[in-house]
C-alpha positions in Angstrom: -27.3 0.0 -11.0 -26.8 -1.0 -14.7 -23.7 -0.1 -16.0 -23.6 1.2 -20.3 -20.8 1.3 -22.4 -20.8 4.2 -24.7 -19.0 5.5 -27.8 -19.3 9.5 -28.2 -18.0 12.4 -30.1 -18.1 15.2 -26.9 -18.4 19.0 -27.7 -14.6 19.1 -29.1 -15.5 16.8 -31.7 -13.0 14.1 -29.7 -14.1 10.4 -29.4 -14.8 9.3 -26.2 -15.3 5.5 -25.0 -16.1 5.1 -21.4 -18.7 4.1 -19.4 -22.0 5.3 -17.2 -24.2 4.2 -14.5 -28.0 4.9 -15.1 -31.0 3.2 -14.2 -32.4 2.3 -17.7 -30.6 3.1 -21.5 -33.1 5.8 -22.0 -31.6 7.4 -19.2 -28.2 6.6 -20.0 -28.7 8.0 -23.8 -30.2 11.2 -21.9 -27.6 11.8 -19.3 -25.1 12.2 -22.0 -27.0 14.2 -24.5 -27.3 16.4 -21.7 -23.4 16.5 -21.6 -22.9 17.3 -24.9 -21.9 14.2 -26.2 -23.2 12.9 -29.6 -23.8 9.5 -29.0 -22.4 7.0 -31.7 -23.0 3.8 -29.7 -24.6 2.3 -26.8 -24.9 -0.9 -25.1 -25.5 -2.3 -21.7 -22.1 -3.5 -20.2 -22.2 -7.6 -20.1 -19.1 -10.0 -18.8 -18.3 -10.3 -22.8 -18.3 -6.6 -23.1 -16.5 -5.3 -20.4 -12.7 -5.5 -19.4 -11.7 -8.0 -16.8 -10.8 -6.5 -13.8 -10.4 -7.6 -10.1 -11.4 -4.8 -7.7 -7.6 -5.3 -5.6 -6.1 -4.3 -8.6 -5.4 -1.4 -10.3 -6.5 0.6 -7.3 -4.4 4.0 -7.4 -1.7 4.7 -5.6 -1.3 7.9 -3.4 1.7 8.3 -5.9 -1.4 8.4 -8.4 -3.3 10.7 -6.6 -1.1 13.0 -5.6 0.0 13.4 -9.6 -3.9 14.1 -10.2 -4.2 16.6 -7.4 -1.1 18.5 -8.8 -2.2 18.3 -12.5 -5.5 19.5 -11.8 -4.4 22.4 -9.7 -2.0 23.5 -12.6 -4.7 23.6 -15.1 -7.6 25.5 -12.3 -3.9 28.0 -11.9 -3.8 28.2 -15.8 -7.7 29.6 -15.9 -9.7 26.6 -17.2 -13.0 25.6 -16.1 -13.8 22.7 -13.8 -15.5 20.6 -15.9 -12.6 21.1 -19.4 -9.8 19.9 -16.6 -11.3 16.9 -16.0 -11.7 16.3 -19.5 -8.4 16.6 -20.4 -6.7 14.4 -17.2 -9.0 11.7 -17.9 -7.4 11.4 -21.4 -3.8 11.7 -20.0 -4.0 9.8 -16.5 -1.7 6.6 -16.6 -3.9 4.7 -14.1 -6.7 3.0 -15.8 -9.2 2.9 -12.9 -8.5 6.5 -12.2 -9.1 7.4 -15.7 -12.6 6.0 -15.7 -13.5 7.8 -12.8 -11.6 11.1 -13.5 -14.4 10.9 -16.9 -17.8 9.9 -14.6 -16.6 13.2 -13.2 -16.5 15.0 -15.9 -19.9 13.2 -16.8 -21.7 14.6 -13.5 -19.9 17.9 -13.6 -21.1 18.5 -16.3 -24.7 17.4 -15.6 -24.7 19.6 -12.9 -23.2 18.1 -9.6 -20.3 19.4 -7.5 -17.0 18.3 -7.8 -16.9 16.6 -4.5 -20.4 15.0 -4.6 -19.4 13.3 -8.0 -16.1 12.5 -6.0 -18.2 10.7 -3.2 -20.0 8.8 -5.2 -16.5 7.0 -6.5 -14.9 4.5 -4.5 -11.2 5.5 -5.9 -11.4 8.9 -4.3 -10.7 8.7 -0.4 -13.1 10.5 2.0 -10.2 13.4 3.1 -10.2 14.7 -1.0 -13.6 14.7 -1.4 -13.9 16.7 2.1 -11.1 19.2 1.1 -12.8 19.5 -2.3 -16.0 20.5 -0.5 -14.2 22.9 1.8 -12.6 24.7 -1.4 -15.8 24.8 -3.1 -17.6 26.6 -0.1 -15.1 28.8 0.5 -14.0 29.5 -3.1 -10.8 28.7 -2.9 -10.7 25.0 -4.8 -7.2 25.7 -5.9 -5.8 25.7 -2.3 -7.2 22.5 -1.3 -6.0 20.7 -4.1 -2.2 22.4 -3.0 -2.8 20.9 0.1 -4.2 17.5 -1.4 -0.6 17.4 -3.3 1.3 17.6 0.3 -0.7 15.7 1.8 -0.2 12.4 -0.6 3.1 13.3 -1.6 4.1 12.8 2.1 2.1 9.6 2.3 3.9 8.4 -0.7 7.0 9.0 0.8 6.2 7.2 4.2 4.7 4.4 2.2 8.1 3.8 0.3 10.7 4.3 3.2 8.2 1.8 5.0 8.4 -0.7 1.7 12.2 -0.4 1.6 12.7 -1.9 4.9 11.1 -5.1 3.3 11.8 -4.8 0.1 15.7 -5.7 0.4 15.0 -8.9 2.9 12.5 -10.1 0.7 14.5 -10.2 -2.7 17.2 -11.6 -1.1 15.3 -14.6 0.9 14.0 -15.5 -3.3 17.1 -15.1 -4.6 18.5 -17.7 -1.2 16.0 -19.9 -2.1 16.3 -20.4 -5.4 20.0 -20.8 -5.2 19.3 -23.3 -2.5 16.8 -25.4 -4.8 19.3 -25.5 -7.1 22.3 -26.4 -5.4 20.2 -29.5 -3.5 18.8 -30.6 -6.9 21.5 -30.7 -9.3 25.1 -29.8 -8.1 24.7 -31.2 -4.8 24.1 -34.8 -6.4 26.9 -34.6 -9.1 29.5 -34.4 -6.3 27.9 -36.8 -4.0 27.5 -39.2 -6.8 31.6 -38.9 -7.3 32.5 -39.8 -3.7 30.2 -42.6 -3.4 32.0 -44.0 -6.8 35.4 -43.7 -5.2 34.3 -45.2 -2.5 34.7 -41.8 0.0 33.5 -42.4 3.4 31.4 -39.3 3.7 31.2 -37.5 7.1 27.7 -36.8 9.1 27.0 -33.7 7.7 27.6 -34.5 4.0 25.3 -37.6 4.8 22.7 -34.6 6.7 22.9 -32.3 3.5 22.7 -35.9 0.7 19.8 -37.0 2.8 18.1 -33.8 1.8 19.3 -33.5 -1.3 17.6 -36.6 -2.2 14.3 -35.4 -0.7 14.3 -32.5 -2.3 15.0 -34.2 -6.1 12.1 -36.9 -5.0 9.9 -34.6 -3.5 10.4 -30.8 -5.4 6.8 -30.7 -6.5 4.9 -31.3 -3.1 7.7 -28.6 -1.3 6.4 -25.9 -4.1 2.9 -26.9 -3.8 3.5 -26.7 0.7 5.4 -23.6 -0.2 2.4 -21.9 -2.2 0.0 -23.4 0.1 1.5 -21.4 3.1 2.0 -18.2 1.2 -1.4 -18.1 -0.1 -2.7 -19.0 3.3 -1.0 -16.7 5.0 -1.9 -14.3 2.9 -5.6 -14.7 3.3 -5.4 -14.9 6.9 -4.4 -11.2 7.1 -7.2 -10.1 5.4 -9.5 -12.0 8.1 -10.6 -10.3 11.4 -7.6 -12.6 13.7 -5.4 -11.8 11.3 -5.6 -8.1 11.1 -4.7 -8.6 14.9 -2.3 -11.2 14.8 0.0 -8.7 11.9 -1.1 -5.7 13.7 0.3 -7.1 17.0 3.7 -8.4 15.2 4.4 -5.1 14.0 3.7 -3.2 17.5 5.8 -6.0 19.3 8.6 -7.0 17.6 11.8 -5.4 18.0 13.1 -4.1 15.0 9.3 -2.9 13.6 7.7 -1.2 17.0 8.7 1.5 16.6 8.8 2.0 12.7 4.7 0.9 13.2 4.5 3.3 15.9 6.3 6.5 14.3 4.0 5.8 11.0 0.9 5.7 12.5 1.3 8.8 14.3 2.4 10.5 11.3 -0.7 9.3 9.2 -2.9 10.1 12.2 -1.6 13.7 12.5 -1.2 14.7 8.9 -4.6 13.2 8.3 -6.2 15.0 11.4 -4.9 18.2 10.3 -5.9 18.1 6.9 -9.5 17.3 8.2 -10.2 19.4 10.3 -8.8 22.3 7.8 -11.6 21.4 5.1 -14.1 22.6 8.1 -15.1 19.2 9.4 -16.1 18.6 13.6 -13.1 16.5 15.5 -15.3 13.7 16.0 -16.0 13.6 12.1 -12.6 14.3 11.8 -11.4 11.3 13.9 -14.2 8.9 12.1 -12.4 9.5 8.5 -8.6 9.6 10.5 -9.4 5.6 11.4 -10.0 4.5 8.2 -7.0 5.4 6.6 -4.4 3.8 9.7 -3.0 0.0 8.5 -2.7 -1.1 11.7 -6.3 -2.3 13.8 -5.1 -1.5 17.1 -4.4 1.5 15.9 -8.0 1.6 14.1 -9.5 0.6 17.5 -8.1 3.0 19.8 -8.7 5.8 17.7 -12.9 4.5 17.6 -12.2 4.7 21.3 -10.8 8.3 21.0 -13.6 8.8 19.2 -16.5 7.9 21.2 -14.8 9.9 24.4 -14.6 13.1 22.0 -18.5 12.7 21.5 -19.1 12.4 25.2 -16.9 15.2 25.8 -13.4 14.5 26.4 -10.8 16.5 25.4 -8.8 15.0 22.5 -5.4 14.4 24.5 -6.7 12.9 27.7 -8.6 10.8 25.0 -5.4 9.7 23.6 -3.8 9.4 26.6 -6.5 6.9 28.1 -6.0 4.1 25.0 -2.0 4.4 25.7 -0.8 3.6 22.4 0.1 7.0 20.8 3.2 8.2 22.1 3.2 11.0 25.1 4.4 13.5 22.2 1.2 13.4 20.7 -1.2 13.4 23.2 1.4 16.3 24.6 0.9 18.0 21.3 -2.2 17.6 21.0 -3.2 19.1 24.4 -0.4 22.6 23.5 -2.9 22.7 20.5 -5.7 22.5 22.2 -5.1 25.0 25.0 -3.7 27.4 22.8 -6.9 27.0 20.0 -4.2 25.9 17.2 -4.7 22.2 17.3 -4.5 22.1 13.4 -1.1 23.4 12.9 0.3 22.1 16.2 -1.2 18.8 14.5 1.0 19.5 11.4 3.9 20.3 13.1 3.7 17.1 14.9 3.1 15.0 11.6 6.5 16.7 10.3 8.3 15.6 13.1 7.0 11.7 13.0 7.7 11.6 9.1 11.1 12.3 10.1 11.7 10.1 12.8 10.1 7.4 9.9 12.8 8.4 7.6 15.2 8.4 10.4 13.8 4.3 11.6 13.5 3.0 8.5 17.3 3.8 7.8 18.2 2.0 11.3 16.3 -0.7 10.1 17.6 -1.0 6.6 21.3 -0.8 8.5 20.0 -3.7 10.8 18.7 -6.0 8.6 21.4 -6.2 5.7 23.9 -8.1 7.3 21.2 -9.8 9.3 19.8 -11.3 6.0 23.7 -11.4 4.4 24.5 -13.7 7.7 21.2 -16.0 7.1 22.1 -16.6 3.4 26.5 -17.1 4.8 25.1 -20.1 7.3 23.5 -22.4 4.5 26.1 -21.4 2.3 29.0 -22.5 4.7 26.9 -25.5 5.6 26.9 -26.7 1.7 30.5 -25.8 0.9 31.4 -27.9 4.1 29.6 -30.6 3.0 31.0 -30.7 -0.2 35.0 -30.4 0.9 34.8 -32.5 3.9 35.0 -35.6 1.9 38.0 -34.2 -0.3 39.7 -33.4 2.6 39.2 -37.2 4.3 40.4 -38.6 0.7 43.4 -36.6 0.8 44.3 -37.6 4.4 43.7 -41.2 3.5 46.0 -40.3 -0.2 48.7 -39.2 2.1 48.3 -42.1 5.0 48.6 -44.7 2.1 51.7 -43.0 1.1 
């Protein structure tokens, strides 16, 4: 659908450029009449026109999201209509993607549609708000699903950063290691190795190892970045391919030190998510469909469409759970108290608490684990250089006091 970019004075008498979707200009120029907005200039959007933007950026955050929900349940607490919050976030949100389609809202809202239709028909809304918004707008209470929409991605945000910390620390480290490694072989590695050969310093075998690479590194420094970029760029479009979403996936549910960080985050998500669901009135197989999409992990992703497809064929959800053996018994334990007793929802919540803690409480281990692991990694090539370097001083001072 054709896309127009407008200029607009709305109702307030504010300017407004944004954007809209119609089929043709003439609907366009009606769609916002219709709105109220007094149109000062229109124009079909065109790659000279429009911002350049690539659709993996810019995307909000649940950080983002979870500010939205929280605004826009202030202003519904503070009495203003629907349509007049929407208004005034989409002048005030940071994000700019959000922005444009916290004003399409306001657009359709305005036009007539429900809050959570418009919100289904945008692509930076996830399924779980537009099915709580729909549950609050049948039942009349918007203002508590938004409440819950702000626990909800305030926890995820949470989980998302304790998760990021664990390779956060590693990561800037291993630059910093490299860099200081570059450096080293490629300028004050050669200036001292230059000295002893001048003196005429028989150099031991590994300040011969370390010269040797030192020289290949001052020859060669542009085909090592170009290898380096090669791999990390290649790398990182194999994870977005279907064997590598289940070569990462299965790292992170093997490895030592990440099992069980991957294992205590899914069933976190999978809970809190679940819960939340089936809250805004949805069936469990719905429920579960939505659940699946919002796990990182594919086996994860996979043995919930398993879950799934037992559910429809009549299962109960915990021997479902138990059958794909990848949740741990405390859910599918859970899960079944919740079941028998017709509170699966809040035993569901419950359980979600008690995995975001055990995240809290892994990523800590990790973060323990891995400091000194990377601190030790960086000490090895360090010891290696310095060695290479006073080796020969030591030789030369031996020979010194032999001459003597």
């Amino acid at each position: 659908m054709p896309v127009y970019q407008y200029t607009a004075l709305d109702k307030r008498g504010k300017k407004i450029k944004s954007t809209i979707e119609a089929r043709s200009l003439d609907l366009a120029r009606t769609s916002l009449r219709g709105a109220g907005y007094s149109i000062m200039d229109l124009k079909e959007q065109s790659v000279m026109n429009s911002d350049i933007t690539l659709p993996f950026l810019g995307k909000p955050k649940a950080k983002d999201l979870a500010v939205f929900c929280r605004q826009f349940l202030s202003i519904l607490r503070a009495g203003v209509p629907v349509n007049t919050a929407l208004g005034m976030l989409g002048q005030q949100t940071a994000n700019r993607k959000l922005a444009t389609a916290i004003r399409a809202l306001e657009t359709e809202v305005e036009q007539g549609s429900t809050l959570a239709g418009a919100m289904r028909r945008k692509s930076v809304f996830p399924p779980i708000l537009s099915n709580m918004v729909m549950a609050g707008e049948s039942s009349g209470n918007l203002e508590d699903a938004f409440e819950q929409m702000v626990v909800y991605f305030e926890r995820a945000q949470k989980t998302s950063n304790k998760v990021g910390q664990v390779l956060i620390y590693p990561a800037v480290l291993t630059v910093v290691m490299v860099i200081v490694l570059f450096v080293m072989m490629t300028r004050i590695i050669p200036s001292f190795l230059a000295t002893f050969e001048e003196m005429g310093a028989e150099l031991p075998y590994l300040t011969q190892l370390v010269m040797h690479v030192s020289d290949f590194f001052v020859a060669w420094w542009w085909l090592i970045a170009i290898v380096l970029i090669a791999l990390i760029a290649s790398l990182t479009a194999f994870r977005f391919t279907d064997p590598g979403r289940h070569f990462y996936g299965l790292l992170a549910r093997k490895l030592p030190v990440l099992k069980t960080l991957t294992v205590n985050s899914a069933s976190a998500t999978f809970c809190r998510i679940l819960s939340v669901l089936l809250g805004s009135g949805l069936t469990l197989p719905e429920a579960l469909s939505l659940t699946s999409g919002n796990l990182s992990n594919i086996y994860f992703r996979e043995a919930l469409a398993r879950v799934q497809s037992r559910v429809v064929s009549g299962w109960p959800l915990n021997a479902a759970l138990k059958e794909v053996r990848i949740f741990p018994n405390m859910v599918c334990n859970m899960t079944a108290i919740g079941e028998e007793s017709g509170e699966l929802q809040e035993m569901l919540a419950k359980t979600a608490d008690y995995y975001d803690q055990e995240v809290e409480d892994s990523t800590e281990k990790l973060m323990s684990l891995m400091e000194p692991l990377t601190i030790l990694f960086m000490a090895f090539f360090v010891v290696i250089i310095v060695l290479s370097i006073f080796l020969p001083m030591v030789n030369m001072i031996h020979a010194y006091d032999a001459y003597l």
